[in-house]
Every structure is written in structure tokens, then in C-alpha cells.
C-alpha positions in Angstrom: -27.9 -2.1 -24.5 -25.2 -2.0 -21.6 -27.1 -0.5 -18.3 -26.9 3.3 -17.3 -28.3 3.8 -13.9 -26.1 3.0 -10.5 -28.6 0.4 -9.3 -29.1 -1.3 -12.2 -25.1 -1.8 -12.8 -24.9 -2.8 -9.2 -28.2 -5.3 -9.3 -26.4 -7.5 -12.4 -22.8 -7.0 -10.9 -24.9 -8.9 -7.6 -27.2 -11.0 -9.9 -24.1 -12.0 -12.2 -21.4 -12.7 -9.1 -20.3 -16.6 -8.8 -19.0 -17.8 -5.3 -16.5 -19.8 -7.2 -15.0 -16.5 -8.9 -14.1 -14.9 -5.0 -10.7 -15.3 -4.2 -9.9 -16.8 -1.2 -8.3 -13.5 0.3 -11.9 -12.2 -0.2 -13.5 -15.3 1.4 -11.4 -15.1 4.2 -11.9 -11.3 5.2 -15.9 -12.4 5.1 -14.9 -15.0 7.5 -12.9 -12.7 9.4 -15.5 -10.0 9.4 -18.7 -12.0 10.7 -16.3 -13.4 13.3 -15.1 -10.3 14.6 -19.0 -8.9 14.8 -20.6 -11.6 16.5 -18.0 -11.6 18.9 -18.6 -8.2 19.5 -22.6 -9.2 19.8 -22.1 -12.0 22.3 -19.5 -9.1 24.8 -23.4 -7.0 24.8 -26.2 -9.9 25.3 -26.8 -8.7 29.0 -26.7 -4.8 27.8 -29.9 -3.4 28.7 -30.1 -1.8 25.2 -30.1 -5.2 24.0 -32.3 -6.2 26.2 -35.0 -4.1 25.6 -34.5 -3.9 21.9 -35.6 -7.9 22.2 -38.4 -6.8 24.2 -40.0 -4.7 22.5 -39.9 -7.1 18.9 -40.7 -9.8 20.5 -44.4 -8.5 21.5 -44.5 -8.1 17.1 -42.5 -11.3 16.4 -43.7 -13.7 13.1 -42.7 -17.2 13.5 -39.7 -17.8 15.8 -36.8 -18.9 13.1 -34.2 -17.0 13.7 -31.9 -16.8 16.5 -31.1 -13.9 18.4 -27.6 -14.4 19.6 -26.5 -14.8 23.1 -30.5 -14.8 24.3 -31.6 -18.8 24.1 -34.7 -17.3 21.4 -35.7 -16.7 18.0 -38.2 -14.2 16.4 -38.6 -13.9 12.7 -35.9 -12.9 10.2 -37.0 -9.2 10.7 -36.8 -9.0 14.1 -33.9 -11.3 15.4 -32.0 -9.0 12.4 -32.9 -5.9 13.7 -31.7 -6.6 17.8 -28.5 -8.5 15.8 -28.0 -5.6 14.2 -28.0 -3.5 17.2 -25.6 -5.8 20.0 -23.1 -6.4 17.1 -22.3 -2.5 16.7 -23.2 -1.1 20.4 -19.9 -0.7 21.8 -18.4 0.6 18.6 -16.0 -2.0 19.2 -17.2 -3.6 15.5 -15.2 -3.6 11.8 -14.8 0.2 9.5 -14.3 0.9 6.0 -11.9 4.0 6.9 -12.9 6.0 3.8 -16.6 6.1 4.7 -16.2 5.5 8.3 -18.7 2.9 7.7 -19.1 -0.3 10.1 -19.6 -2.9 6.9 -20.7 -6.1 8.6 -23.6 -5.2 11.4 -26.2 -3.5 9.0 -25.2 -6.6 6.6 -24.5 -9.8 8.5 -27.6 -10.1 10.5 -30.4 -10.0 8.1 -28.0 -12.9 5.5 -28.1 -15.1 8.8 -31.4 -14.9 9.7 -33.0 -15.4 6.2 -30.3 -18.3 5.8 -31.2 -20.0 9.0 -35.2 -19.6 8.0 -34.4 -21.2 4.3 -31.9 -23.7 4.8 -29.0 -21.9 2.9 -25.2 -22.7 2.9 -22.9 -21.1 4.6 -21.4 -19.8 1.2 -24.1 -18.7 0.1 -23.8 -16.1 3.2 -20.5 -15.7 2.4 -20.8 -15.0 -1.0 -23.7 -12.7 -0.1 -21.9 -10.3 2.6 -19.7 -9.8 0.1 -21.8 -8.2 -2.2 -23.3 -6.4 0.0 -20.7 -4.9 2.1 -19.2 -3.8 -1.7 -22.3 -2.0 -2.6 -22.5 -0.3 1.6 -19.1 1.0 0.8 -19.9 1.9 -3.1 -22.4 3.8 -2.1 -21.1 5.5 0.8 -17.8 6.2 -1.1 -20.2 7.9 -3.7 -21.8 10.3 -1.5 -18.5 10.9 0.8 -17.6 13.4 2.7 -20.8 15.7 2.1 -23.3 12.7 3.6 -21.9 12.3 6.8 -21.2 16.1 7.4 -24.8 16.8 7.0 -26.1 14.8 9.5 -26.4 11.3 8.1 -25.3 8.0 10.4 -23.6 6.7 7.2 -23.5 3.1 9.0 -27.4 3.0 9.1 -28.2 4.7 5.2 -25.6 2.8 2.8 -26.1 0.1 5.4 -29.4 -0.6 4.5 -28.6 -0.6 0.6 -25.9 -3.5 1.8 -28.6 -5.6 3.5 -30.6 -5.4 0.2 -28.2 -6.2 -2.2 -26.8 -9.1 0.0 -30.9 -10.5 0.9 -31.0 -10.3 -3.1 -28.2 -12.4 -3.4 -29.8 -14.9 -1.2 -32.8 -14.6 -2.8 -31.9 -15.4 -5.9 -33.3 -12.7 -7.5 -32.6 -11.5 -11.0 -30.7 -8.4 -12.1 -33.6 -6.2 -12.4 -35.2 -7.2 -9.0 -31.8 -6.9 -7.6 -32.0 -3.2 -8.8 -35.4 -2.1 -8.0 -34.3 -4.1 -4.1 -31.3 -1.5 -3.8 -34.0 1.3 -5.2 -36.5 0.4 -2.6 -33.3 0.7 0.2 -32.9 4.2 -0.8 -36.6 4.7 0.4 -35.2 3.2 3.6 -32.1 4.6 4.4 -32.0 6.5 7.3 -30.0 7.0 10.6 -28.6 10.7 12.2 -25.5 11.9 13.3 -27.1 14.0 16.0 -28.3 10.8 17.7 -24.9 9.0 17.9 -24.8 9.5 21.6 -28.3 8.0 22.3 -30.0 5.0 21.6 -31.5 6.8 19.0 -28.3 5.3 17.1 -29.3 1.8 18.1 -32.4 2.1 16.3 -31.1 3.2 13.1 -28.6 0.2 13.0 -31.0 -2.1 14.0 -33.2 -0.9 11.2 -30.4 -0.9 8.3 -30.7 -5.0 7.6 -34.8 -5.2 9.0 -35.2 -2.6 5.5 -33.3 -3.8 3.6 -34.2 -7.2 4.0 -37.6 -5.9 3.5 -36.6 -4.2 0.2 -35.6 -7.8 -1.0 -38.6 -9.1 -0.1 -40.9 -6.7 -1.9 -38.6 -6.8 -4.9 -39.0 -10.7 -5.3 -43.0 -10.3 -5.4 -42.8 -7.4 -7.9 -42.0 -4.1 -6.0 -40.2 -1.6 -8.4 -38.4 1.6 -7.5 -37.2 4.2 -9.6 -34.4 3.9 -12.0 -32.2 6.7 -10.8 -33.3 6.2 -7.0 -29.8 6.5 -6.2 -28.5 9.2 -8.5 -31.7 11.1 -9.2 -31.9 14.9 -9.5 -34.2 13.9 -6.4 -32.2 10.4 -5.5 -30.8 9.2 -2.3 -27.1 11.1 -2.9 -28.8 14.5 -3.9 -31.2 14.3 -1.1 -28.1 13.7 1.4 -25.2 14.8 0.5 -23.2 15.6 -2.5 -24.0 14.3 -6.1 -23.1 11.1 -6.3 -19.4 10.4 -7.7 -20.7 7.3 -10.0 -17.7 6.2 -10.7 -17.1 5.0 -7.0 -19.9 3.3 -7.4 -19.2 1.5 -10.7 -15.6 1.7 -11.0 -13.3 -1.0 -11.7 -16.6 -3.5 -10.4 -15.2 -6.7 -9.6 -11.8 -6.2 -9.6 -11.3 -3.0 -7.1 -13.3 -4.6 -3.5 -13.9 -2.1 -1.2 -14.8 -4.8 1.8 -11.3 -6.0 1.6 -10.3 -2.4 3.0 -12.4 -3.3 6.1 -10.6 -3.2 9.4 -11.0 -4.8 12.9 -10.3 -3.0 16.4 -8.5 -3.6 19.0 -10.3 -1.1 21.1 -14.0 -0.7 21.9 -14.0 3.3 20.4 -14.1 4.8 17.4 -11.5 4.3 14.7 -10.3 7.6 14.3 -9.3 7.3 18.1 -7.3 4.3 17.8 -4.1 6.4 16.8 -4.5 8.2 19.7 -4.6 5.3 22.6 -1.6 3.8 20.8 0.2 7.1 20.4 -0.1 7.6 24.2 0.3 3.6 25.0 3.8 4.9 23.2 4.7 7.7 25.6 3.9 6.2 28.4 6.1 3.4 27.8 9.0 6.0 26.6 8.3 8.8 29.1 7.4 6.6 32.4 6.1 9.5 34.2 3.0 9.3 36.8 0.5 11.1 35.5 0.5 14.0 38.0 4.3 14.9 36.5 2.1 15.3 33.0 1.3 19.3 32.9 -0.7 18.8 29.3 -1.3 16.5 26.1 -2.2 18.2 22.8 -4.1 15.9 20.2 -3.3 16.7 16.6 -5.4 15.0 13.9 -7.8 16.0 11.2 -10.9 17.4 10.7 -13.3 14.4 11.3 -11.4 13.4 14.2 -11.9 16.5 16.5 -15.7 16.8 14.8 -16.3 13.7 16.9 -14.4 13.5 19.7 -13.4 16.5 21.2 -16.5 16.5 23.6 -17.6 16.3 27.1 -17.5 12.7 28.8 -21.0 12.3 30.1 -21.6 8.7 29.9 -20.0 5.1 28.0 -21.1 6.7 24.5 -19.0 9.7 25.2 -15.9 7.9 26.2 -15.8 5.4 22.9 -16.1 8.7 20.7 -13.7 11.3 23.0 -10.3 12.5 22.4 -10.1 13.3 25.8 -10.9 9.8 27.4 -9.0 8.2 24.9 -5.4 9.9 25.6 -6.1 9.4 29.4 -6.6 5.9 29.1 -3.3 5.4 27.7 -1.4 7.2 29.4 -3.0 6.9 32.6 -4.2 3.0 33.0 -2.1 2.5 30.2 -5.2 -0.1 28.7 -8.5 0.5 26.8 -10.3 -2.5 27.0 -13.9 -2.5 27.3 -14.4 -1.7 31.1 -12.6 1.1 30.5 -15.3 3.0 28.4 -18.1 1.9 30.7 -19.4 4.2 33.3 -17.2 3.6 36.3 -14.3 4.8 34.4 -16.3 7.4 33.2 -17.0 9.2 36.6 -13.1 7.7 37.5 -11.8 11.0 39.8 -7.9 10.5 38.2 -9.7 9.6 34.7 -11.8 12.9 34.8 -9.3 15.1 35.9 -6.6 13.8 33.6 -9.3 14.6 30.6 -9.1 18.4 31.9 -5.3 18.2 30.4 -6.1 17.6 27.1 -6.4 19.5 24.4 -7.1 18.9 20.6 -5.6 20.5 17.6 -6.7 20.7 14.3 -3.9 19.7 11.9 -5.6 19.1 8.2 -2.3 17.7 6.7 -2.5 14.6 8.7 -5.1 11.7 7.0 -7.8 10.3 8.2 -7.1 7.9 10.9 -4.0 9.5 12.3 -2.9 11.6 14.7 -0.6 13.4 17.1 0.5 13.3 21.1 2.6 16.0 22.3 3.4 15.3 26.0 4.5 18.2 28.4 5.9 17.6 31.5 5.9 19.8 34.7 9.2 20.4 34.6 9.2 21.8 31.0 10.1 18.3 29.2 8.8 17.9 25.6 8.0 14.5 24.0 5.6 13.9 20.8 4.6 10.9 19.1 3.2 10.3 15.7 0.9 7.7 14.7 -0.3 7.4 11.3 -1.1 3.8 11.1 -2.6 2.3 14.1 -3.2 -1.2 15.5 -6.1 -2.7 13.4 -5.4 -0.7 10.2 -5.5 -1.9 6.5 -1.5 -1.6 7.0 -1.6 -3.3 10.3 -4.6 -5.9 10.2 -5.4 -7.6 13.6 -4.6 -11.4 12.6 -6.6 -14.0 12.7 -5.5 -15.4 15.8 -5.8 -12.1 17.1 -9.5 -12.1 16.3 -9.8 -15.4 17.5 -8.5 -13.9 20.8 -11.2 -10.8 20.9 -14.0 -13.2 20.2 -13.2 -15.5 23.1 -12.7 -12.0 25.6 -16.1 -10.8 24.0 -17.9 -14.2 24.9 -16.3 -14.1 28.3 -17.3 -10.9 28.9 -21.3 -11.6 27.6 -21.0 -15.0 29.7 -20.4 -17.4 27.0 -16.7 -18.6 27.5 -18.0 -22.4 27.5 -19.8 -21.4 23.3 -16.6 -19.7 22.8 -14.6 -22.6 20.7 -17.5 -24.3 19.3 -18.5 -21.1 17.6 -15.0 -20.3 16.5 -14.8 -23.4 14.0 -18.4 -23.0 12.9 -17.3 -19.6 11.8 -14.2 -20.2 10.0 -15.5 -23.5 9.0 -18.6 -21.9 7.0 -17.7 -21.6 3.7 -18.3 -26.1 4.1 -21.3 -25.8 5.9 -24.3 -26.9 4.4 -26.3 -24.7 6.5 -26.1 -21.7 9.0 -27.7 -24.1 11.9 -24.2 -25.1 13.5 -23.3 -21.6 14.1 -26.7 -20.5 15.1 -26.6 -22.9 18.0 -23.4 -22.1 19.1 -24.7 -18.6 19.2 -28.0 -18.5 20.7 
């Protein structure tokens, strides 16, 4: 009898999957996605949230087997995942799945690492394993889309944790029906809010997405079972969230249509749907050429999810990576947004600040997601606008390798680790051969 439920389609697409049946434009975006995260978790290792994340699991650690990157220590696979998890998406500067808004690879990539590097498995097998998972993240999240996130749900941190479970299953080895009941016990998991983005409430939810669901796989291999319909029950995960779930995003075209080959990198350390905006502004500046006391206001067009998170106050570096405001100044003030320029002494910048008071955002519901528009007025009555649908870092305009290559190595400068910098380069794109994780590991700890 062919299967029914969500998860059970899902735990023998995972079960079923062959390493030798990816194609190598799929093994390469896993290669290019782990790259791109742990760069981004080597720019944070000094970060006091990061710091005291480590702290606090390392007074609850198991047996040390599992490095924490950019910290010289291991905890167990549970812990080292969880503080991963957490430096790898802090700055917002990591990899989204634009449909979902979803940030594939942190709530995945940590807990496949750390259970590899405590069994001895390939780097392949990781591969092979993120893939899977990040499919079923995005599945999921497309499936519950946009009603989960506009109720309050951190998206990264729920269908995150489903990800970490079907890609620890993978790694496991575990059958088709274990695989299933691993996603059902996720959905028990699942949790991270909206309302917390601006804290380190967020932090915790993250951290949390591959520690449960690496859990999940765990309690599935010695006989845990969940519900059949955990997902798409009248009392499942999507009907507790959001909307019911849209089962055919989650089932689909399976194997043919990949979701994590949609994923995109950044070139800035904010929040996708801001990226139009920075280069939009990058634009005018370059066209217009006028000091910014000649500019009498900016207007920011976009959609609905774009002014829902960033037309805010600037309080603090959370504020800036997810502001409207801060973005469009950047740009066409200091005419850069690299990561100093979200921290807090550009924050409380005096021309920064009072540039901010300029802008203004629009709603504008017939531009998609991702996109928007600048509309520059001059003092002396001057008009210029630019549109930007497709930013730097899109789907349609991927950061190349080499560009990644490039972010990694100003990440690992930045976290203090220019000297790893190379080393951990090769191991990366060089895992698909390696017999084991340990290379990278040590380049990374």
C-alpha cells in the first residue's frame, strides 16, 4: 500500500535517497551552503552571546566529542550543536530559502557535524544528509506558508528542527518508518517566536532547532513513535501554527523539484528582504553623487513582509540587520554595509541616526518578495528612483563560489582566525572525499 501521511512519504523519500543519485549541482550548493555558515560562525566566536551560550552547556556537557567552532573545545553532539547553531545564524548574515524566509543550513548543519565527528562518518554522508534535511525544512515550511510566520512562529527554529531530524535520520541509518516517527517527534519540538527576534530569546530557539531534532533521531532509533498525522493532523504541527498544511508542497514532485537548491547566500549581514534596498541605494548614490545633507527624503517601496519587519526603531545591532531605515542610510550614506556597520557604534552614529529620520516606507503589494523601491528627493526638488527586484545574492544573481570563498576568509578575519582561514576552505569543498569530518573540525575549532 503506497504511504498516506506527510511524514511517512518524507521518512522513505530520506530512508530511500542514494548519495550517488545527487547531482553534482546539488552536491555543490551543500558544499557551498555549510561554507557560507561556518564562515559566518567563525566572524561571531568572541560574541558574548556565543560566549555565554558555551557557558552555560558546558556546566551540562556529556562526553567532549564534538567541536565547538572557533572556541579550542568540544561538548557532546547536543551541546556543541546547539551553541553551533546559534554563532552560525547570529548576525543574520547566514543562507534563506526566499519563499519561507527560512535560514536552511544553521538549524541543519550543526547537529550532521557533530554526530559525524562523534561516529566517524564521511563527509558525504553529511552531504548527502543536509540535503535531505534542508528539503524537508523548506517542505515543510513551504506547506504551512505564509499563515505560520504571520502568527508568530520563528519559521527558522520550527521547520528547522524537522530538518535536523530528517538529516540525524539519514546519518543514522535509520529505516523509513523510524525516519517518520523522527520527523513526528520534531513536530513535538518545534518551536521558536517571532516576538523574540530582537532578543536572544531568538538565539535560543536556533540553537535548539538541531539539539531537538537531533534528539528526535535519537529516540526514533531506540523505538520512540509519534503520531502518523503529526504533521497534518486535525491537531498536527500545521493546524496548530498556521494554515492547513498544502501537502502537496510537501510531497510534490519529491526528488526531482529541490527546494535547497533555491537557497541563497548574502552579501550583507541583514535580512534578505533588505538586500534590495542597500543595493537600490548603493545605486543612487553612485548615480546621484549628492552628500547626504542635499537628500531632503527616501521612500522605501516593497511588500508586505518587508515593512512587517523592518520599518522599526533602531535601538541596538538586532534592529539595524532587520530596519528599512538603517539599511537605506547605509547605502547612501557610507555607501557600505559590511558587518561593522550593523554593530552598535553605527547604531548610535549621529549622521547615521539622523539620516534614518528621512526615511520612509511604503507599502506597495505588487512588488514580490525580496524587492523593492528607492525614491530619492533632493533639496532642491530633484527626483531619482531605482528599482531593484533581484538583488546581489539572489537565486537569479548567486554570490559565486569565489565570492564565498572571499566572505569566509573576511568572517574568519573578523572572529580572529585568518591563519585557519585556507586550511578550512579546502576541507570544505574537499568533503564530499573525506573519509571523515575530523579535517574540517580541526580547522575549525
Amino acid at each position: 500500500m503506497s504511504p498516506s501521511y506527510a511524514g511517512e512519504i518524507l521518512g522513505r523519500f530520506v530512508a530511500e535517497s542514494r548519495w550517488e543519485d545527487m547531482a553534482p549541482v546539488l552536491r555543490q550548493e551543500a558544499k557551498r551552503s555549510i561554507l557560507n555558515n561556518l564562515g559566518c560562525g567563525l566572524g561571531v566566536a568572541k560574541d558574548p552571546a556565543v560566549l555565554t551560550a558555551l557557558a552555560v552547556m558546558r556546566n551540562f556537557s556529556g562526553a567532549p566529542v564534538a567541536t565547538v567552532i572557533g572556541q579550542g573545545v568540544k561538548l557532546d553532539p547536543m551541546a556543541a550543536s546547539f551553541v553551533n547553531a546559534i554563532a552560525c545564524n547570529l548576525l543574520d548574515y547566514d543562507d534563506t530559502h526566499l519563499q519561507t524566509v527560512i535560514h536552511p543550513t544553521a538549524p541543519v548543519a550543526p547537529a550532521l557535524l557533530a554526530l559525524a565527528e562523534q561516529r566517524g562518518l564521511s563527509g558525504a554522508a553529511v552531504l548527502h544528509a543536509f540535503l535531505l534535511g534542508g528539503e524537508v525544512e523548506c517542505r515543510i515550511g513551504n506547506a504551512v506558508s505564509p499563515g505560520h510566520y504571520a502568527r508568530g512562529w520563528h519559521i527558522t527554529s520550527t521547520c528547522g528542527t524537522f530538518g535536523a531530524a530528517a538529516g540525524c535520520a539519514k546519518l543514522l541509518g535509520l529505516s523509513a518508518e523510524q525516519t517518520w516517527h523522527a520527523i513526528g517527534i520534531a513536530a513535538s519540538q518545534a518551536a521558536g517566536l517571532v516576538e523574540n527576534l530582537p532578543t536572544a530569546a531568538k538565539n535560543v530557539g536556533v540553537g535548539n532547532a538541531p539539539r531537538n531534532g537531533m534528539l528526535a533521531a535519537l529516540l526514533a532509533e531506540q523505538g520512540y513513535k509519534a503520531a502518523p498525522a503529526a504533521i497534518e493532523g486535525p491537531l498536527g504541527f500545521a493546524t496548530a501554527t498556521g494554515d492547513a498544511a498544502d501537502l502537496t508542497q510537501i510531497t510534490g514532485e519529491l526528488g526531482t523539484r529541490w527546494e535547497i537548491a533555491k537557497n541563497t547566500y548574502k552579501p550583507y549581514p541583514a535580512g534578505i528582504v533588505f538586500h534590495a534596498v542597500i543595493d537600490a541605494c548603493l545605486a543612487l548614490r553612485e548615480e546621484v553623487g549628492a552628500a547626504p545633507e542635499a537628500i531632503a527624503s527616501v521612500t522605501v517601496a516593497g511588500d508586505a513582509l518587508l515593512l512587517a519587519r523592518g520599518d522599526r526603531a533602531v535601538n541596538n545591532e538586532r534592529d539595524a540587520r532587520v530596519s528599512i531605515h538603517h539599511s537605506a542610510a547605509l547605502g547612501l550614506v557610507r555607501g557600505r554595509a559590511g558587518v561593522a556597520d550593523f554593530e552598535m557604534p553605527a547604531v548610535v552614529d549621529p549622521a547615521l541616526a539622523a539620516f534614518r529620520g528621512k526615511v520612509a516606507a511604503q507599502l506597495d503589494d505588487t512588488l514580490p518578495r525580496g524587492a523593492a523601491r528607492v525614491t530619492l528627493r533632493l533639496a532642491d526638488g530633484r527626483e531619482f528612483q531605482r528599482l531593484v527586484i533581484t538583488p546581489r545574492g539572489s537565486y537569479e544573481r548567486p554570490m559565486s563560489d569565489a565570492e564565498l570563498d572571499a566572505k569566509f576568509r573576511d568572517n574568519a578575519a573578523i572572529g580572529g582566525f585568518s591563519d585557519r582561514a585556507d586550511a578550512a576552505i579546502a576541507a570544505l569543498w574537499g568533503l564530499d572525499d573525506a573519509a571523515d569530518v575530523t579535517k574540517l573540525m580541526t580547522a575549525l575549532a
